[in-house]
C-alpha positions as CSV (number, residue, x, y, z in Angstrom):
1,X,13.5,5.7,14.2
2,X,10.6,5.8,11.3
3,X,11.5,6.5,7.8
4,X,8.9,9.2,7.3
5,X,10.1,9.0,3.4
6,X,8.8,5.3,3.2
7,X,5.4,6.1,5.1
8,X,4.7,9.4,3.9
9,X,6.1,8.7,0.0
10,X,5.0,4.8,-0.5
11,X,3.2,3.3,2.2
12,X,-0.1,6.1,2.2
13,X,-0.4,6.5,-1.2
14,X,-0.5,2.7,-2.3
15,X,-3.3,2.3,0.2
16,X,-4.6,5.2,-0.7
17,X,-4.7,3.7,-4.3
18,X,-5.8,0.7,-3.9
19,X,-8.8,1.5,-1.9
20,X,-9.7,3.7,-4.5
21,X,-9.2,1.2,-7.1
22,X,-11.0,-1.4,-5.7
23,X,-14.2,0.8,-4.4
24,X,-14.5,2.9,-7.5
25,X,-12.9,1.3,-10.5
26,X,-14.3,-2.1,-10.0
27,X,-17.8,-1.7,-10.4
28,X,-17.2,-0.1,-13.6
29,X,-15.5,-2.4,-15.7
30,X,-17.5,-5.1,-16.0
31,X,-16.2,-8.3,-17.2
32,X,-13.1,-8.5,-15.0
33,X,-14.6,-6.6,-11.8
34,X,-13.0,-9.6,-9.8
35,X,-9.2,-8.6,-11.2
36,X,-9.8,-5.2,-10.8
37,X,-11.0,-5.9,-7.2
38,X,-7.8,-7.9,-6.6
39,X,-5.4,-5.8,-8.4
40,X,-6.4,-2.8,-6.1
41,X,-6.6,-5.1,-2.9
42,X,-2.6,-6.1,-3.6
43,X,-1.7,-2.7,-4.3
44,X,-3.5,-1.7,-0.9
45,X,-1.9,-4.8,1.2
46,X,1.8,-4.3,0.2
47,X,1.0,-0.5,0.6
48,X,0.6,-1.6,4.4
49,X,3.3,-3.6,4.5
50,X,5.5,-0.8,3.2
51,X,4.1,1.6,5.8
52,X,4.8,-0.5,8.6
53,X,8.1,-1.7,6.9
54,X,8.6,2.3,7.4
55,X,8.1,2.4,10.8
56,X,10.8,-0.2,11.7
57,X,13.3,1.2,9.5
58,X,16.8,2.6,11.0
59,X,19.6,3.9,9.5
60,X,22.3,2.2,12.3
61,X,22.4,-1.4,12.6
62,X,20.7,-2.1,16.2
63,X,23.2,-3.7,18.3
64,X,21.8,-6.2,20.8
């Protein structure tokens, strides 16, 4: 069962995010476009680890 909370609330919009950090905001300021770039890759990266950290999620312990 998927935590639609953890996709839906985390995951999307950190990707979301970073993407637009690293496209738009990058090229803007200058000096430390490579930070920038990597700050808004990160954000973007653990945004997809959170989404698909959301789709193994379950509630009940699963018993092998």
């Amino acid at each position: 069962m998927a935590s639609k909370k953890i996709i839906v609330g985390i995951g999307t919009p950190m990707i979301i995010t970073g993407f637009l950090i690293a496209i738009f905001w990058a090229p803007i300021v200058g000096d430390v476009k490579e930070t920038v770039e990597f700050v808004g890759s990160l954000i973007g990266i653990i945004g997809v680890i959170l989404f698909i950290a959301g789709l193994f999620y379950t509630k009940e312990p699963v018993m092998a």
